[in-house]
PAPA-713963 format. One record per residue (C-alpha): x, y, z. Coordinates in steps of 0.1 Angstrom, whole numbers, padded with zeros to 4 digits, always signed. Layout:
XYZ/...
end
This chain:
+0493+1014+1488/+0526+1018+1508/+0535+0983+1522/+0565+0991+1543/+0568+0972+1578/+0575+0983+1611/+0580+0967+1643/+0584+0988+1673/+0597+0978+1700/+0581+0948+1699/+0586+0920+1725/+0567+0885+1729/+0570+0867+1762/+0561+0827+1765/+0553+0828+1801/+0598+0830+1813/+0607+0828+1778/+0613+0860+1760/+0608+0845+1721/+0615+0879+1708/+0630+0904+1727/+0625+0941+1717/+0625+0939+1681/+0626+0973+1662/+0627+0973+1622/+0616+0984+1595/+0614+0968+1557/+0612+0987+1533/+0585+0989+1504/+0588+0964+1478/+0614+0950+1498/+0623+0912+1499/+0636+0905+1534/+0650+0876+1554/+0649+0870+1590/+0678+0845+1597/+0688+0826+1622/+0689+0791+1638/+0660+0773+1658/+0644+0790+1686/+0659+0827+1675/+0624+0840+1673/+0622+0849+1638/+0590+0827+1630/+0574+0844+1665/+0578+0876+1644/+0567+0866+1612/+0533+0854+1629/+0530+0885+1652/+0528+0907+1620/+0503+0878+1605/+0483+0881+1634/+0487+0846+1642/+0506+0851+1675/+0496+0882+1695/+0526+0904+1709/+0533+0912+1747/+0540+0946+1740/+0552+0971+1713/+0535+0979+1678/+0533+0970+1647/+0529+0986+1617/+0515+0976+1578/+0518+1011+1561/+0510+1042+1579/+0482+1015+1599/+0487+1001+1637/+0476+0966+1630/+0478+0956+1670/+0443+0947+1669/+0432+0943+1635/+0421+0905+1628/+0443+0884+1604/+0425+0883+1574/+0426+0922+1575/+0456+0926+1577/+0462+0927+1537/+0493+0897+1542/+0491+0867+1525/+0513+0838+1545/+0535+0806+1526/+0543+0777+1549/+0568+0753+1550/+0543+0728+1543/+0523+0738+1512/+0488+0737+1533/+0471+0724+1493/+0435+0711+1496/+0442+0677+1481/+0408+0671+1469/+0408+0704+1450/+0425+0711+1414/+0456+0731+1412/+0432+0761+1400/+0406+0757+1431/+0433+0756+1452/+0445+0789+1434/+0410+0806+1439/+0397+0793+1467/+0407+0821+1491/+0391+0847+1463/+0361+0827+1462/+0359+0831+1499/+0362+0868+1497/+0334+0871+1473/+0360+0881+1441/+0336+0882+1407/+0338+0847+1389/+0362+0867+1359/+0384+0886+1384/+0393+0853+1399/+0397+0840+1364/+0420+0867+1354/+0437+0860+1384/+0444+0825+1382/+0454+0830+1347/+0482+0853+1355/+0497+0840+1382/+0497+0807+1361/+0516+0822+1336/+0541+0836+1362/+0548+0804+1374/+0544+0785+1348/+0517+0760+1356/+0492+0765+1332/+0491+0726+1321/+0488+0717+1354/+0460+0736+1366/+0434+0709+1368/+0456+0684+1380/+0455+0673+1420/+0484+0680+1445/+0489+0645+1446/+0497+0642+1405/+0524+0669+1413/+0561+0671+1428/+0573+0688+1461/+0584+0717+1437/+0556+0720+1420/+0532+0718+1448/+0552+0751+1461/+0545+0770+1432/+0510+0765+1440/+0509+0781+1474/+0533+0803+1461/+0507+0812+1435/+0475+0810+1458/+0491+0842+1475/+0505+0858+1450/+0469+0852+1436/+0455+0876+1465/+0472+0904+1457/+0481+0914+1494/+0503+0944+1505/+0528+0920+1521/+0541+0885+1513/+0551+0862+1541/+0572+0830+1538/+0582+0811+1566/+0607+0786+1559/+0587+0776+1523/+0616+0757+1508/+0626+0735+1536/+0608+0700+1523/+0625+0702+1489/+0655+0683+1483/+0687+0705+1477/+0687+0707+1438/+0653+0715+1439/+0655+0740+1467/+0682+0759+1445/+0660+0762+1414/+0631+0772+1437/+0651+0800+1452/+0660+0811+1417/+0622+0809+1406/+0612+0832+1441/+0638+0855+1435/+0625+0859+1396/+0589+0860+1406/+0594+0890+1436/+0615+0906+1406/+0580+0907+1387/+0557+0908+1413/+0571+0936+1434/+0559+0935+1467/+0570+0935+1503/+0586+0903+1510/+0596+0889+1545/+0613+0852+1540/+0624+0833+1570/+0649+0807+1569/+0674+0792+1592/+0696+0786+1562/+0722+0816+1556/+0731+0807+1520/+0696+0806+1514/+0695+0842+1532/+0727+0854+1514/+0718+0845+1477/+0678+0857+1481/+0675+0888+1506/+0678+0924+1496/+0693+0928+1531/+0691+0902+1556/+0681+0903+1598/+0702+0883+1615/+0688+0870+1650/+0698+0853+1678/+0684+0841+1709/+0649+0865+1704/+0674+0893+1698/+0683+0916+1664/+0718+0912+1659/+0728+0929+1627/+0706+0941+1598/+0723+0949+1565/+0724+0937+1523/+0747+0903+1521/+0774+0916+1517/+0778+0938+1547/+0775+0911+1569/+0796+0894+1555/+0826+0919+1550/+0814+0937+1586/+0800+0915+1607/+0788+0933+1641/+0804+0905+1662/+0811+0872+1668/+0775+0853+1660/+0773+0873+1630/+0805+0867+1615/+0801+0824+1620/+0770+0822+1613/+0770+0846+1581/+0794+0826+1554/+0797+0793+1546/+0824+0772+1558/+0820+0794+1586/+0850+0822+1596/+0876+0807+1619/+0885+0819+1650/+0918+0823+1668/+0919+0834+1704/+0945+0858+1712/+0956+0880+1735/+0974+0914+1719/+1011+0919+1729/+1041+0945+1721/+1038+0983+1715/+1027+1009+1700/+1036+1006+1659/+1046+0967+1668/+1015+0955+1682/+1006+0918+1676/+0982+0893+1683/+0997+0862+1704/+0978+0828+1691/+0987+0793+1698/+1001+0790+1666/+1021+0821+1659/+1027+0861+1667/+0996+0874+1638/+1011+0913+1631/+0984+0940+1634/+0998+0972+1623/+0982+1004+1636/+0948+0983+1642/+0966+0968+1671/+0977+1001+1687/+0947+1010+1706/+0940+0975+1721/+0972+0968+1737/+0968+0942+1761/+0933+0933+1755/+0921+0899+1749/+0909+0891+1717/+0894+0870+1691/+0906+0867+1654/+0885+0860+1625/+0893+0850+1592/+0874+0831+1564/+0887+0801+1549/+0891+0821+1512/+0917+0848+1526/+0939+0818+1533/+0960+0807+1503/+0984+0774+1502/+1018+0797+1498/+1040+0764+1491/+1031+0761+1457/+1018+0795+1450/+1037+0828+1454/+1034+0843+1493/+1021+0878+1479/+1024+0894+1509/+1001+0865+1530/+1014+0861+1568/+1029+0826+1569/+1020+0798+1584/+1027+0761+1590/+1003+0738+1591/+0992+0700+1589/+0966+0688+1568/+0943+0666+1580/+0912+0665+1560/+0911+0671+1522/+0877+0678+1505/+0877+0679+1466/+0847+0702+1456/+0852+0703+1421/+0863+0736+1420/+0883+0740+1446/+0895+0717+1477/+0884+0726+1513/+0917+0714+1537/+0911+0709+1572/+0944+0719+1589/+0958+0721+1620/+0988+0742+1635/+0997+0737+1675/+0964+0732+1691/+0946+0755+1666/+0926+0737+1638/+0909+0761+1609/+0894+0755+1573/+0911+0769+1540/+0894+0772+1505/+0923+0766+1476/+0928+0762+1442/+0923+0724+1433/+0963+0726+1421/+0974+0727+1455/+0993+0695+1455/+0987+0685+1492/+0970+0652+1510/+0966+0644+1542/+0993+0641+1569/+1012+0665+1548/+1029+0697+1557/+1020+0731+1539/+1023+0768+1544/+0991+0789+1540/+0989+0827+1539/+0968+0845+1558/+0955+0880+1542/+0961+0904+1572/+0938+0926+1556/+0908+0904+1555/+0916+0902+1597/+0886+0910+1619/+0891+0913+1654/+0864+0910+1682/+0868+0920+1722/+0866+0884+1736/+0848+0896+1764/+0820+0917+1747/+0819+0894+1718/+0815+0932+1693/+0837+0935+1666/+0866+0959+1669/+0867+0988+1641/
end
């Protein structure tokens, strides 16, 4: 069966509070999705409106060529992961596994078969008749990753699943999800309020903010073309830096005027003379210049007041007039705090955003 999603239009009012405000999107089959964004965006709400959990205010919804406004839950062909693993501690790992077939009625060998492959999938043969409490926070996700996979539903859910796992743990279980939808193959939609949890899993991500779609696209688009400013700070991490500016000169000289310096913006700058503006730029498209060659970087001076050694590479807090912004550089850059030292920016890794309207300038 097709599994595609579609929401259409789709709003959800709390009383006031718009949780999700006119959401239109579609995921493709066999897709693996994530809905991003921090607490209170709304991507939860839309998660369990297309559960059936949480009925909408208005719009449709979509599972395949089906309208699943009214269809009950547990017709709905999902199967949901929560943040907490929802395990029946008095049941073995395998109950736990089949207990939703059982409840359906699935033939005592189907559920057998069942059990045994997603077992093998995640690897938790040996620990199938062991209780949730004989097992770690990682394993006890595999479970409830496995009782749905288990299912065999047109559509996987997972809302926030790796949040209780400490963050070596959480790393190898985001490896072990991606692995699994590799094999598994179906419709994923993942929700997360962590972006490099978003960046490194999602086919393309949905970025929202505020109950509203902001930008939908693979990682890498929103990172290299963010749609505006939320987008482009809260996609990459340490976050883009921003420079208010205002844009100054003429045509063929235009520049943007920042506290710390007169940033050049070639024939970009032409067609928003006098507009005020923000600049963006990530912390890896500045380079220390003292020590390394300038390669064509825009210039400038800066104090250093934080150093963070990451092993491979430092982080520099830094500081120039009143503006303050984060650099990523080679763990050679002989620099501590206190110090002076010349960064280059890469003028073409610039974005520019209206400071008004918040978009992002083309």
């Amino acid at each position: 069966m097709m599994a595609t999603v579609t929401y259409e239009h789709v709003f959800k009012r709390f009383g006031d509070v718009v949780a999700v405000n006119d959401l239109s999107l579609e995921v493709r089959d066999g897709e693996f999705l994530v809905l991003v964004g921090p607490s209170g965006c709304g991507k939860t709400t839309a998660l369990r409106m297309l559960a059936g959990l949480e009925e909408q205010t208005s719009g449709d919804i979509y599972i395949g060529d089906r309208r699943v406004n009214d269809v009950a839950p547990k017709d709905r062909d999902i199967a949901m992961v929560f943040q907490n693993y929802a395990l029946y501690p008095h049941m073995s790992v395998y109950d736990n596994i089949a207990f939703g077939l059982k409840l359906r009625g699935t033939p005592k060998a189907e559920i057998e078969r069942r059990v045994k492959d997603v077992a093998a999938i995640l690897g938790l043969h040996d620990l199938l008749h062991r209780k949730p409490k004989e097992l770690s926070g990682g394993q006890r996700q595999r479970v409830a990753v496995g009782r749905a996979i288990a299912r065999e539903p047109a559509v996987f859910l997972m809302d926030e699943p790796l949040s209780n796992l400490d963050a070596k743990l959480r790393i190898q279980t985001r490896a072990e999800l991606g692995k699994i939808h590799q094999r598994v193959g179906k419709t994923t939609i993942y929700v997360t309020h962590d972006q490099v949890e978003a960046m490194t899993m999602g086919e393309r991500i949905a970025v929202m903010k505020d109950g509203l779609l902001q930008q939908v696209g693979p990682p890498e688009e929103l990172h290299d073309r963010p749609v505006n400013l939320f987008v482009a700070g809260f996609i990459g991490s340490p976050a883009m830096n921003f420079f208010p500016a205002k844009v100054a000169g003429s045509a063929g000289d235009a520049a943007a005027e920042t506290a710390f310096a007169r940033v050049p913006l070639g024939q970009r700058g032409d067609r928003i003379l006098g507009k005020d503006i923000v600049i963006g730029l990530r912390p890896e498209d500045i380079d220390d210049i003292t020590s390394h060659s300038q390669n064509g970087r825009f210039p400038v001076d800066a104090k250093v007041e934080v150093v963070e050694y990451l092993g491979n590479e430092l982080q520099l807090y830094l500081a120039a007039n009143e503006a303050t912004f984060i650099a990523r550089v080679p763990v050679d850059t002989q620099t501590k705090p206190g110090a002076s030292l010349r960064v280059g920016f890469d003028l073409r890794k610039l974005h520019l955003f209206d400071r008004a309207t918040e978009q992002a300038i083309r």
